[in-house]
PDB file of N, H, CA, C and O in Angstrom:
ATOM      1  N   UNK A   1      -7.226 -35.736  17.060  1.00  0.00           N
ATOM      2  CA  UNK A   1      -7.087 -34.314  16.817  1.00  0.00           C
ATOM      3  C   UNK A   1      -6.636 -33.639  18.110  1.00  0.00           C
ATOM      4  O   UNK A   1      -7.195 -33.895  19.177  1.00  0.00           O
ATOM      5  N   UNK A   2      -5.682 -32.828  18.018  1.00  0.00           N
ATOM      6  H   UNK A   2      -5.227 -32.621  17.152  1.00  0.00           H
ATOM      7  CA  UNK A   2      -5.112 -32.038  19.312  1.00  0.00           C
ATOM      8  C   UNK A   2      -6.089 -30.840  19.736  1.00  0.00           C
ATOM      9  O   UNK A   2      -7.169 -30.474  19.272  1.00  0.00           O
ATOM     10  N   UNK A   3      -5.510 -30.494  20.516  1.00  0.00           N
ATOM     11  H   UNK A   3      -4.633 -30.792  20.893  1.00  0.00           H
ATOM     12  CA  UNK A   3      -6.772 -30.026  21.000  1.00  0.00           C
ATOM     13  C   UNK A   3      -5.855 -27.885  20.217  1.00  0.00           C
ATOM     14  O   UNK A   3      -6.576 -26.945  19.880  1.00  0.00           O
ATOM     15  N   UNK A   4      -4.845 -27.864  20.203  1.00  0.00           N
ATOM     16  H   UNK A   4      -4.260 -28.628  20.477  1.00  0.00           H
ATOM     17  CA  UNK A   4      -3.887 -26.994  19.202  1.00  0.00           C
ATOM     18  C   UNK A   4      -5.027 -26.270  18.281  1.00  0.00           C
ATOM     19  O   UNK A   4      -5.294 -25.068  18.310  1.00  0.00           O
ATOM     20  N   UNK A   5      -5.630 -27.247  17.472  1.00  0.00           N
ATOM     21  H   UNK A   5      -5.413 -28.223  17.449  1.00  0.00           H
ATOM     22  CA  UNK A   5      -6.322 -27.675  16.058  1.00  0.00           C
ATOM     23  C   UNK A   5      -7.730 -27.117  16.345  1.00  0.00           C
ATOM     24  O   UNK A   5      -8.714 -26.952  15.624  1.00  0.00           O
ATOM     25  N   UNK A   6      -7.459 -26.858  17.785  1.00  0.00           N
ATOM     26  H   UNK A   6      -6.659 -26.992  18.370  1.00  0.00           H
ATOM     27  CA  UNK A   6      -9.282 -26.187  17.735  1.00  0.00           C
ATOM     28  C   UNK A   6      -9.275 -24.580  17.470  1.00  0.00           C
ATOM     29  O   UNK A   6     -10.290 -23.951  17.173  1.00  0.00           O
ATOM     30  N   UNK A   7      -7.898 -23.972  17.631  1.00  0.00           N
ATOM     31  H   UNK A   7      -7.073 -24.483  17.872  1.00  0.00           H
ATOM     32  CA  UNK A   7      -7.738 -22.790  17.177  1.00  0.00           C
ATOM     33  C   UNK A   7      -7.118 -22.651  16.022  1.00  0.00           C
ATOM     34  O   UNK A   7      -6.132 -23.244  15.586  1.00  0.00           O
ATOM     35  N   UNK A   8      -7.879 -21.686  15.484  1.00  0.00           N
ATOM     36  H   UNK A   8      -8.681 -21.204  15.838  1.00  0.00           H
ATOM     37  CA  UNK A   8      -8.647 -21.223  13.736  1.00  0.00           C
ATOM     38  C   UNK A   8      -6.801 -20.508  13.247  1.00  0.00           C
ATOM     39  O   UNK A   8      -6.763 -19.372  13.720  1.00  0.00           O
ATOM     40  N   UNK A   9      -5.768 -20.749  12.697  1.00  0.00           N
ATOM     41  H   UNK A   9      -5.799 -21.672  12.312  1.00  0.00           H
ATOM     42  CA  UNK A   9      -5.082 -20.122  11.644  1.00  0.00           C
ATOM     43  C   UNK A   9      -5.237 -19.219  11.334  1.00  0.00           C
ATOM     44  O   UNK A   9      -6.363 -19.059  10.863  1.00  0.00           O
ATOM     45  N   UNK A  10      -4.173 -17.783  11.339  1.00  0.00           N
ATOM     46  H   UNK A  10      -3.258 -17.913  11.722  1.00  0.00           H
ATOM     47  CA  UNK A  10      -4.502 -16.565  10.910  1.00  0.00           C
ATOM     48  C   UNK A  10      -4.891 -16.158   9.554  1.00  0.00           C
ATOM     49  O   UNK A  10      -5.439 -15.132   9.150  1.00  0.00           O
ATOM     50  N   UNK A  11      -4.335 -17.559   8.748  1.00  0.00           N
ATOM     51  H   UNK A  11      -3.890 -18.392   9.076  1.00  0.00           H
ATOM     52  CA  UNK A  11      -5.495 -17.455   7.150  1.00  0.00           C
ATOM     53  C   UNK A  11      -6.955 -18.267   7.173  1.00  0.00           C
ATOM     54  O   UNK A  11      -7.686 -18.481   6.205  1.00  0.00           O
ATOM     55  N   UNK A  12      -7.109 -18.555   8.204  1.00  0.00           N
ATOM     56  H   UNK A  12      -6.516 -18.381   8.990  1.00  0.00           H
ATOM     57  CA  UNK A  12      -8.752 -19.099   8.502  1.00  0.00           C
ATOM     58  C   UNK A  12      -9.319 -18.195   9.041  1.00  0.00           C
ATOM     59  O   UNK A  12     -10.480 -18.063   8.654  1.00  0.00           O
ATOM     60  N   UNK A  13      -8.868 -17.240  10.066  1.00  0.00           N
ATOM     61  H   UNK A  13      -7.925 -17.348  10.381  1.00  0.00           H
ATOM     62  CA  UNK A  13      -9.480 -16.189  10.511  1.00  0.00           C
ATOM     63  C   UNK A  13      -9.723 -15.305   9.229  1.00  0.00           C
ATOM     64  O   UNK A  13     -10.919 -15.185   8.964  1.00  0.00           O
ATOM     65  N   UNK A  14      -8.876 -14.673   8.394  1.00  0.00           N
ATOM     66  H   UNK A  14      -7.905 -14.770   8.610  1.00  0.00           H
ATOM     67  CA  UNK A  14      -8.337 -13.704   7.125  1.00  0.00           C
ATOM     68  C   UNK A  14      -9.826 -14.726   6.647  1.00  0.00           C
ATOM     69  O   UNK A  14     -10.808 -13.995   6.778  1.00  0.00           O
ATOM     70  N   UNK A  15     -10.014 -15.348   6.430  1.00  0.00           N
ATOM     71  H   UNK A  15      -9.216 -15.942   6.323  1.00  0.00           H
ATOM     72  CA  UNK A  15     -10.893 -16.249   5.205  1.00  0.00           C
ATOM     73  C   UNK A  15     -12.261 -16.071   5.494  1.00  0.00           C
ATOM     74  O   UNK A  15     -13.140 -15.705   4.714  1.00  0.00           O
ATOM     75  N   UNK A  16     -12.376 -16.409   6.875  1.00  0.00           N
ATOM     76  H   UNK A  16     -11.662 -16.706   7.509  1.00  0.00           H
ATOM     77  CA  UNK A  16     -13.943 -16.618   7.441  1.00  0.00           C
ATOM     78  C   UNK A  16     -14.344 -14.386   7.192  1.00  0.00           C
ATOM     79  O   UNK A  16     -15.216 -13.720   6.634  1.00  0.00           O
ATOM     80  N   UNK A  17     -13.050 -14.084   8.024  1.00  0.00           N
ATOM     81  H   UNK A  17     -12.342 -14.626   8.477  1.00  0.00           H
ATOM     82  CA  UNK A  17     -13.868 -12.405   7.845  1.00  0.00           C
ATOM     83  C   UNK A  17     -13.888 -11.803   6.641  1.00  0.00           C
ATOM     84  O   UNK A  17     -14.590 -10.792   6.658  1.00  0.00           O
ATOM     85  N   UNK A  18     -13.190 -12.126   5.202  1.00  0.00           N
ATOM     86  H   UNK A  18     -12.619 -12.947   5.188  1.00  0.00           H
ATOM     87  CA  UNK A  18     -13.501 -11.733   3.771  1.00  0.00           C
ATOM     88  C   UNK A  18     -15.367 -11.986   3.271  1.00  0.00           C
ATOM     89  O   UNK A  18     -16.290 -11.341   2.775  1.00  0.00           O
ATOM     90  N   UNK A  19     -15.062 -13.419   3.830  1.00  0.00           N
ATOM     91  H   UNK A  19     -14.312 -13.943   4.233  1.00  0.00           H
ATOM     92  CA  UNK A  19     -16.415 -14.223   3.445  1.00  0.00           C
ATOM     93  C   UNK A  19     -17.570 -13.550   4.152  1.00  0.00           C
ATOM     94  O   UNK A  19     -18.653 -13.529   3.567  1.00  0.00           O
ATOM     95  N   UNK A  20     -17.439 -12.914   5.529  1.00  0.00           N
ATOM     96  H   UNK A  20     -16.559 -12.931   6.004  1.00  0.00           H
ATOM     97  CA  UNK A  20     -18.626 -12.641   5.871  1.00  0.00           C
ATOM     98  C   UNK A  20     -18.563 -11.019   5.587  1.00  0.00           C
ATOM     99  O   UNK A  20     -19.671 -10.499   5.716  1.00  0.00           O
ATOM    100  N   UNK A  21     -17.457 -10.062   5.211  1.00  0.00           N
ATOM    101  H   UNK A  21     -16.557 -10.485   5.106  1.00  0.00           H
ATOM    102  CA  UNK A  21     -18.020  -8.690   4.526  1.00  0.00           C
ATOM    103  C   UNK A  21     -18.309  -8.989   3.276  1.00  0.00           C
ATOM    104  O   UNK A  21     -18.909  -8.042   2.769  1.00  0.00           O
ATOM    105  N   UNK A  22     -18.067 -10.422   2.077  1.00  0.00           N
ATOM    106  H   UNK A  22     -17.580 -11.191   2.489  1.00  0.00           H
ATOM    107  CA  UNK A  22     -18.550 -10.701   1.268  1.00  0.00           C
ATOM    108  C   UNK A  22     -20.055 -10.870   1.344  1.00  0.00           C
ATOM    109  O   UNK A  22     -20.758 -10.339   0.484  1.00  0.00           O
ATOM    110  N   UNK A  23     -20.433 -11.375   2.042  1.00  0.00           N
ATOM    111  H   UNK A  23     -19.862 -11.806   2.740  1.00  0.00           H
ATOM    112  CA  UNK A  23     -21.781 -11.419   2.313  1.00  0.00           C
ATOM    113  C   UNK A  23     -22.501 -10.470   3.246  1.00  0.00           C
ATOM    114  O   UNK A  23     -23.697 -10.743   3.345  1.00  0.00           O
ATOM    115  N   UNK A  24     -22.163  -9.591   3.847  1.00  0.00           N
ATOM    116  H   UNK A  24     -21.192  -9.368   3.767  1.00  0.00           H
ATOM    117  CA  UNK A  24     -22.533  -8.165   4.170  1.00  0.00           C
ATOM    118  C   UNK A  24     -22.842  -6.915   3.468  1.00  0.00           C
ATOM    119  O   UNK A  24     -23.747  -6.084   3.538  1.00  0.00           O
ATOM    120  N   UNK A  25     -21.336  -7.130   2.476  1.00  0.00           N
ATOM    121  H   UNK A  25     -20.601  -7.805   2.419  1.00  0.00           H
ATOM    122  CA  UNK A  25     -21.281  -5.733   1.793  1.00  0.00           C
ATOM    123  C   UNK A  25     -21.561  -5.983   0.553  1.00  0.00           C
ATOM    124  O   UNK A  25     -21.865  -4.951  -0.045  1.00  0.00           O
ATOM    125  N   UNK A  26     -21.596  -7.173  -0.260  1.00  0.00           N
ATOM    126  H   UNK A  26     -21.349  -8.011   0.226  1.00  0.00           H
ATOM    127  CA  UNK A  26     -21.522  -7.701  -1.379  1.00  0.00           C
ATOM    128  C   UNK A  26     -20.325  -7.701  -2.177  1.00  0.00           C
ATOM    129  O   UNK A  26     -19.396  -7.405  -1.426  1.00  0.00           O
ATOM    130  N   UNK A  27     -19.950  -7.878  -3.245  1.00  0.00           N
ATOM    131  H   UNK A  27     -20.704  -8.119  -3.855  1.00  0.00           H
ATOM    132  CA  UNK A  27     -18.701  -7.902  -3.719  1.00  0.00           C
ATOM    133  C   UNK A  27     -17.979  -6.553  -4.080  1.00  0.00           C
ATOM    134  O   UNK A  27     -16.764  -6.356  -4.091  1.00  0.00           O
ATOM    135  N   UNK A  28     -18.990  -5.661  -4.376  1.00  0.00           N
ATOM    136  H   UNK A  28     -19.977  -5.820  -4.368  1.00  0.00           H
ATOM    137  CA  UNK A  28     -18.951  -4.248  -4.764  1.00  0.00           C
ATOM    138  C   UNK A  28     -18.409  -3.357  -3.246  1.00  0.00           C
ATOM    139  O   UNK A  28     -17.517  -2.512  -3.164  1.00  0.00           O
ATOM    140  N   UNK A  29     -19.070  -3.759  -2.437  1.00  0.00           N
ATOM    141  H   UNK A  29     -19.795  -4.445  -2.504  1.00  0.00           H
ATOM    142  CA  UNK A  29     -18.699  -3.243  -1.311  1.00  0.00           C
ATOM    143  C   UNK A  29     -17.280  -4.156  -0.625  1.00  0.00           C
ATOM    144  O   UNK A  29     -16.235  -3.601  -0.288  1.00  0.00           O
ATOM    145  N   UNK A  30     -17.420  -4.955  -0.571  1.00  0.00           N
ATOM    146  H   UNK A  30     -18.270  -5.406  -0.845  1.00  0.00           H
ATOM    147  CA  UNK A  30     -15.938  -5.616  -0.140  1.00  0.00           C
ATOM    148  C   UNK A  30     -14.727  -5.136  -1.184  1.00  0.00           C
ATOM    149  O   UNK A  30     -13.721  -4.655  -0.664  1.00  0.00           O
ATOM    150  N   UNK A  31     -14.774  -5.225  -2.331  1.00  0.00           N
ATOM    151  H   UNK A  31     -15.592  -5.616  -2.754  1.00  0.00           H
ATOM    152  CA  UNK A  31     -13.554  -4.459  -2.581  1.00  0.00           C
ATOM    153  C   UNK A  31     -13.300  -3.001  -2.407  1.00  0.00           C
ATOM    154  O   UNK A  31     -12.261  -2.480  -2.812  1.00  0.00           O
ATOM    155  N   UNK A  32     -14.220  -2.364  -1.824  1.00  0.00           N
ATOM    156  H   UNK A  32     -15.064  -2.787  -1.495  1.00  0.00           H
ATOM    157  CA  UNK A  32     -14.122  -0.994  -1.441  1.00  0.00           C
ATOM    158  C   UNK A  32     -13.707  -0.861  -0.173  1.00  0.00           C
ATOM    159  O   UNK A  32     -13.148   0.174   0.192  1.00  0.00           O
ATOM    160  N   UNK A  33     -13.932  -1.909   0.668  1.00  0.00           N
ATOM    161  H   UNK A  33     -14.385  -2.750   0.372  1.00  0.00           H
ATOM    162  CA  UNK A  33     -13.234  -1.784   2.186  1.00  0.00           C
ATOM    163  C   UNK A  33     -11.958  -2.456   2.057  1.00  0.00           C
ATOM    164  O   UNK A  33     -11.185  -2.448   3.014  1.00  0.00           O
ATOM    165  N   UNK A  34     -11.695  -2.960   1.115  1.00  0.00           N
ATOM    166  H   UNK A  34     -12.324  -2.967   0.337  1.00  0.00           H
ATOM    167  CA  UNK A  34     -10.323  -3.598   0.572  1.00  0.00           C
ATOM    168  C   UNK A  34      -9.617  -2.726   0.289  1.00  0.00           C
ATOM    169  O   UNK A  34      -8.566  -2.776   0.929  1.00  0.00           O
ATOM    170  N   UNK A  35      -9.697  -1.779  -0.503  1.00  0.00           N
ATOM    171  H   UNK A  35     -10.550  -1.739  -1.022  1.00  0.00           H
ATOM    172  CA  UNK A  35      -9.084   0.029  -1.199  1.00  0.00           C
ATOM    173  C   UNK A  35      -8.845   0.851  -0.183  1.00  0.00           C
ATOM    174  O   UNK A  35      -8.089   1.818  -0.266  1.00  0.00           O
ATOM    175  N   UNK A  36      -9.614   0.442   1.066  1.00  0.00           N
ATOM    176  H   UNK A  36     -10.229  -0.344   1.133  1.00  0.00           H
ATOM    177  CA  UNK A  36      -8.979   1.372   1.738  1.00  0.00           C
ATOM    178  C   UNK A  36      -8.286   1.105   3.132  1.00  0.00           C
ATOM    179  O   UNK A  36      -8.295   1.818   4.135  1.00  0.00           O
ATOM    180  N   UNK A  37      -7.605  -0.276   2.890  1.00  0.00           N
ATOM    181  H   UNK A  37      -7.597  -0.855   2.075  1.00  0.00           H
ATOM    182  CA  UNK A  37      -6.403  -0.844   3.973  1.00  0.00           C
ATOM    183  C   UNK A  37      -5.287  -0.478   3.095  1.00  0.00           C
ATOM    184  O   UNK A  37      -5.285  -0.753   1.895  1.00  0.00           O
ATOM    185  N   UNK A  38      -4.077   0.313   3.859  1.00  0.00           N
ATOM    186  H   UNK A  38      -4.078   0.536   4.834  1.00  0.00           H
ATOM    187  CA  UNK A  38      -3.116   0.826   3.450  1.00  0.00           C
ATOM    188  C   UNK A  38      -2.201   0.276   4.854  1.00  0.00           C
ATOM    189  O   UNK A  38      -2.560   0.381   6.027  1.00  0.00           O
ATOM    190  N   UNK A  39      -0.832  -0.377   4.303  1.00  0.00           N
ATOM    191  H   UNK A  39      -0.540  -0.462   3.351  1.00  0.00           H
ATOM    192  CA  UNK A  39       0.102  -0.667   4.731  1.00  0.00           C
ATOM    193  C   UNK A  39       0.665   0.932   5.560  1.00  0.00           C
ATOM    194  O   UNK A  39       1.314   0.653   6.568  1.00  0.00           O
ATOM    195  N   UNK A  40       0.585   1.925   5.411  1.00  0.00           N
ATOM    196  H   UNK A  40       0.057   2.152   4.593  1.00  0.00           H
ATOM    197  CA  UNK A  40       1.652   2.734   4.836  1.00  0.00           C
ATOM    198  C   UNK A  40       3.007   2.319   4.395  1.00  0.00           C
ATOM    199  O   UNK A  40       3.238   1.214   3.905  1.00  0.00           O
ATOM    200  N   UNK A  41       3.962   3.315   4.602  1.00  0.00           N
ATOM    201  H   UNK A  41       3.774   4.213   5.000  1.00  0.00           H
ATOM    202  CA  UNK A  41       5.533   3.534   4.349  1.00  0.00           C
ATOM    203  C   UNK A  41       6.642   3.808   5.480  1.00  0.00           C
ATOM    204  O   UNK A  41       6.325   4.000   6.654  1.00  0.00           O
ATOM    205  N   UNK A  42       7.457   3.808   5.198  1.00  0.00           N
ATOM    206  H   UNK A  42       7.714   3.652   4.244  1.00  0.00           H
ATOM    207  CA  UNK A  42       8.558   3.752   5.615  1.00  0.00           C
ATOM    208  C   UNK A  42       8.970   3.249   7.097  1.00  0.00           C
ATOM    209  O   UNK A  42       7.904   2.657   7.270  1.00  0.00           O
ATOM    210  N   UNK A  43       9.450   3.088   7.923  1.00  0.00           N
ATOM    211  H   UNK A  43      10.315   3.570   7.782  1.00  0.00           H
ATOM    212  CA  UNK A  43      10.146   2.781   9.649  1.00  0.00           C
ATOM    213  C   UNK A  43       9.429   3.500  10.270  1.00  0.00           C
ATOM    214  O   UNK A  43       9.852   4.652  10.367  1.00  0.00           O
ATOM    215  N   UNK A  44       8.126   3.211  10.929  1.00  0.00           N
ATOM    216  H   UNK A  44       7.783   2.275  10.850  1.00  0.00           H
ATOM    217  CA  UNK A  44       7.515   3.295  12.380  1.00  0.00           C
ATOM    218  C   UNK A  44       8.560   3.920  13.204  1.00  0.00           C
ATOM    219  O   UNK A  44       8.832   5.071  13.545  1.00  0.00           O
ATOM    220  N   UNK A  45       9.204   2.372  13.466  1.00  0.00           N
ATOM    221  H   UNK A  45       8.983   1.436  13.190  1.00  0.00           H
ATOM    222  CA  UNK A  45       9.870   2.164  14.427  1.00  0.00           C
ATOM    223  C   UNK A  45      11.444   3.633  14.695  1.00  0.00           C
ATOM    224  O   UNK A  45      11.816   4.515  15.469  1.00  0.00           O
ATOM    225  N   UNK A  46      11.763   3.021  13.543  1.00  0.00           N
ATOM    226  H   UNK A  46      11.461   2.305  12.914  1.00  0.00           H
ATOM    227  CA  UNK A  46      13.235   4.475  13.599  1.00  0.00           C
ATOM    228  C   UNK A  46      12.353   6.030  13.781  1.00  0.00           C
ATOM    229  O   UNK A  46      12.633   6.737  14.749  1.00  0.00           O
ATOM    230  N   UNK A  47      11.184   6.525  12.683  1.00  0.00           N
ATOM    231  H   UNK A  47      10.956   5.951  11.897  1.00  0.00           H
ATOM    232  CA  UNK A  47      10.614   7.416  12.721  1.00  0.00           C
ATOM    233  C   UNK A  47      10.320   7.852  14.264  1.00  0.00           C
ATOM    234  O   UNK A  47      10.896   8.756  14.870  1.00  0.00           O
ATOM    235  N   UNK A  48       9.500   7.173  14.658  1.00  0.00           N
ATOM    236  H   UNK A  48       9.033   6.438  14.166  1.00  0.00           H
ATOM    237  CA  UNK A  48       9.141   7.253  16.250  1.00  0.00           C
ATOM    238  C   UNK A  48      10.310   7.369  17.172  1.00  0.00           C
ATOM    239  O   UNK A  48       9.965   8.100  18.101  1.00  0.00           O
ATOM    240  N   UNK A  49      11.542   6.968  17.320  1.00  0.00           N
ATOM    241  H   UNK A  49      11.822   6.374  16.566  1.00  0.00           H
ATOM    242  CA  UNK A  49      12.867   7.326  17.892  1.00  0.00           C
ATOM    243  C   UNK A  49      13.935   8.184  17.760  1.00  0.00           C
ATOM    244  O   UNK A  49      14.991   8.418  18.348  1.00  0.00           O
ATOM    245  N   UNK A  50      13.162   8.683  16.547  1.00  0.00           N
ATOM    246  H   UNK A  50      12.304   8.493  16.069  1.00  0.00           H
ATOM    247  CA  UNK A  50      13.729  10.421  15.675  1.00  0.00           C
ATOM    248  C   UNK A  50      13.139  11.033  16.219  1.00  0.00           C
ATOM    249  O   UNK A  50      13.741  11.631  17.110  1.00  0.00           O
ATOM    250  N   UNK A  51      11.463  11.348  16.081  1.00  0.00           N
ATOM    251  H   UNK A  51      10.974  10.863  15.357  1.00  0.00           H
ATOM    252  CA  UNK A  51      10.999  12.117  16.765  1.00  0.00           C
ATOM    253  C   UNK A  51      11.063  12.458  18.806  1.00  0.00           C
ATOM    254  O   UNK A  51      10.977  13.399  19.595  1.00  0.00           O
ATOM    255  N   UNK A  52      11.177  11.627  18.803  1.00  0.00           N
ATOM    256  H   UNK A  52      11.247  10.863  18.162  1.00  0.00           H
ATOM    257  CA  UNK A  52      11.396  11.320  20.565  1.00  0.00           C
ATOM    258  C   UNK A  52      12.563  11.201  21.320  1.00  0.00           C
ATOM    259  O   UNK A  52      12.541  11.106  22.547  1.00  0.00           O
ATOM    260  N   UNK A  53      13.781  11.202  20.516  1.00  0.00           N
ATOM    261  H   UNK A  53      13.798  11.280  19.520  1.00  0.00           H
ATOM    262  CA  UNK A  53      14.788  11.455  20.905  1.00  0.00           C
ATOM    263  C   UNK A  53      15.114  12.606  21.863  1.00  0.00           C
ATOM    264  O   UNK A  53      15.874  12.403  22.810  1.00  0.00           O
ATOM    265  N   UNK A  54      14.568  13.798  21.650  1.00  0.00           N
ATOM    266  H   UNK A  54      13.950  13.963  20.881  1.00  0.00           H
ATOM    267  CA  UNK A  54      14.782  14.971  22.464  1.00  0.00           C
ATOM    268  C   UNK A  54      13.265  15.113  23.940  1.00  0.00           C
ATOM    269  O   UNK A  54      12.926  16.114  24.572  1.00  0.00           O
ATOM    270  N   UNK A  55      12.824  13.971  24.000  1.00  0.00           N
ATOM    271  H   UNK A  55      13.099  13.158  23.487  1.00  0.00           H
ATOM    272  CA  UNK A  55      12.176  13.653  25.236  1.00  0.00           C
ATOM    273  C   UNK A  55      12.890  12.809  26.309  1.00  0.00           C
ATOM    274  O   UNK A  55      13.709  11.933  26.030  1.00  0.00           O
ATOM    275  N   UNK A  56      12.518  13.138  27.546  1.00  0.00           N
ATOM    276  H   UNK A  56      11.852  13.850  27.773  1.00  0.00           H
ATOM    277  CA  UNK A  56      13.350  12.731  28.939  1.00  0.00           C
ATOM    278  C   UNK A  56      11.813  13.184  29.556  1.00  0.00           C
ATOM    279  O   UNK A  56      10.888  13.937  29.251  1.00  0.00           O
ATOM    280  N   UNK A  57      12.271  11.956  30.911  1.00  0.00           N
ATOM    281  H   UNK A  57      13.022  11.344  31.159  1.00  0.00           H
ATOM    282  CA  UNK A  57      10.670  12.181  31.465  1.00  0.00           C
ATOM    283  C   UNK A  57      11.091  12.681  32.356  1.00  0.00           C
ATOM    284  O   UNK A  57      10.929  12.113  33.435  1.00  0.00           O
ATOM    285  N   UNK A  58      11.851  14.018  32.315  1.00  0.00           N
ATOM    286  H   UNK A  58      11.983  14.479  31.438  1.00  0.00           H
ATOM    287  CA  UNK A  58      11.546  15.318  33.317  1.00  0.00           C
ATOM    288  C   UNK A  58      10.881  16.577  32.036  1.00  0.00           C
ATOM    289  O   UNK A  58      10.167  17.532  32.343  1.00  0.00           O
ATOM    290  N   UNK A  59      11.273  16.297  30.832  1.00  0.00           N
ATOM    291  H   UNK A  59      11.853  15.521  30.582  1.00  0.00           H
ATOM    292  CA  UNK A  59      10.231  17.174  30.027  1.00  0.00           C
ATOM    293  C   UNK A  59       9.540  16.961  29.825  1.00  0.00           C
ATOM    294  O   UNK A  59       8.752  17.886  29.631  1.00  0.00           O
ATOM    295  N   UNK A  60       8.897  15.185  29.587  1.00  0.00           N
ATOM    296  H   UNK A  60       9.538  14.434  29.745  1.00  0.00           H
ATOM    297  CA  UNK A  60       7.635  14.524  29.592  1.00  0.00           C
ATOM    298  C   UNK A  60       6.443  14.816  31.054  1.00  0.00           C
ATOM    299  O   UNK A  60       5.279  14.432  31.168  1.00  0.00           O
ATOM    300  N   UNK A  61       7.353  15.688  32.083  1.00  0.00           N
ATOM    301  H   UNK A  61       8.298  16.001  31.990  1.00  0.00           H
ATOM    302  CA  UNK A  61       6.593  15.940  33.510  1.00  0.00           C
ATOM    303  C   UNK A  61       6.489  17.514  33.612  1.00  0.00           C
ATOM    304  O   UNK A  61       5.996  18.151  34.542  1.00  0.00           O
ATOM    305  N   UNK A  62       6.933  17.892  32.713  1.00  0.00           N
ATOM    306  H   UNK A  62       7.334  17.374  31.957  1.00  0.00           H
ATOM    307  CA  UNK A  62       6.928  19.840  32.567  1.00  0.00           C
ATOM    308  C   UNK A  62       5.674  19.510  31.988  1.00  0.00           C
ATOM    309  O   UNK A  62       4.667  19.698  32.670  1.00  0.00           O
ATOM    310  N   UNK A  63       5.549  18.954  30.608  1.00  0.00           N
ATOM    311  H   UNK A  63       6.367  18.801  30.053  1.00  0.00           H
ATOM    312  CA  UNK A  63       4.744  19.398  29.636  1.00  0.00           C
ATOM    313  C   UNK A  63       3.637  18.875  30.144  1.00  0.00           C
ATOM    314  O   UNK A  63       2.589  19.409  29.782  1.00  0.00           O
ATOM    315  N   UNK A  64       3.554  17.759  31.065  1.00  0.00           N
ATOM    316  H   UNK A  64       4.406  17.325  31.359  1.00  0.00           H
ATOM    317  CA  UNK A  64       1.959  17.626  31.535  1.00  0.00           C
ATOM    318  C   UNK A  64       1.222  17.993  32.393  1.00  0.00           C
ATOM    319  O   UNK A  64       0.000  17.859  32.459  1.00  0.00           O
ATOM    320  N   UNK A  65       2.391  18.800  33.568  1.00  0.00           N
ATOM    321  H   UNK A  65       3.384  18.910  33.515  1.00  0.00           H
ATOM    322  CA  UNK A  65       2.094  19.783  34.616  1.00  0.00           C
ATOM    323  C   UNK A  65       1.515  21.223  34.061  1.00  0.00           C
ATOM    324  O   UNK A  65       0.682  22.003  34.523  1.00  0.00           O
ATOM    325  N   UNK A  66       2.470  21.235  32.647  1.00  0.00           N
ATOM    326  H   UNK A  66       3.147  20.601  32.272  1.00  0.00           H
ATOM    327  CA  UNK A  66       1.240  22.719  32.117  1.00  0.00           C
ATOM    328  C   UNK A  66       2.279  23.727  32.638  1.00  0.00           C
ATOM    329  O   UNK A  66       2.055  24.936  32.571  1.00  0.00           O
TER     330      UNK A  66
END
């Protein structure tokens, strides 16, 4: 066995932490902390470079000087 193999898979991690709010919250409660992980929508990434487009860090140094 490599020694690789001693670290846990991001669906072994995903598995072990279902199982233990399964057994925390009970089943009633685990699908309720399930209801409320939301992906959201649309581009982060573009959104965030729309909005910030009209920043330069000489206005990023006005606005924190006050």
């Amino acid at each position: 066995m490599s020694a690789i193999r001693n670290y846990p898979t991001d669906y072994e991690i995903q598995q072990q932490a279902l199982h233990a709010l399964r057994q925390s919250l009970g089943v009633g409660g685990l699908i309720r902390f399930m209801q409320q992980y939301d992906k959201g929508c649309g581009n982060y990434t573009l959104d965030r470079q729309e909005w910030q487009k009209t920043y330069s860090v000489d206005s990023l140094f006005a606005e924190i000087k006050g």
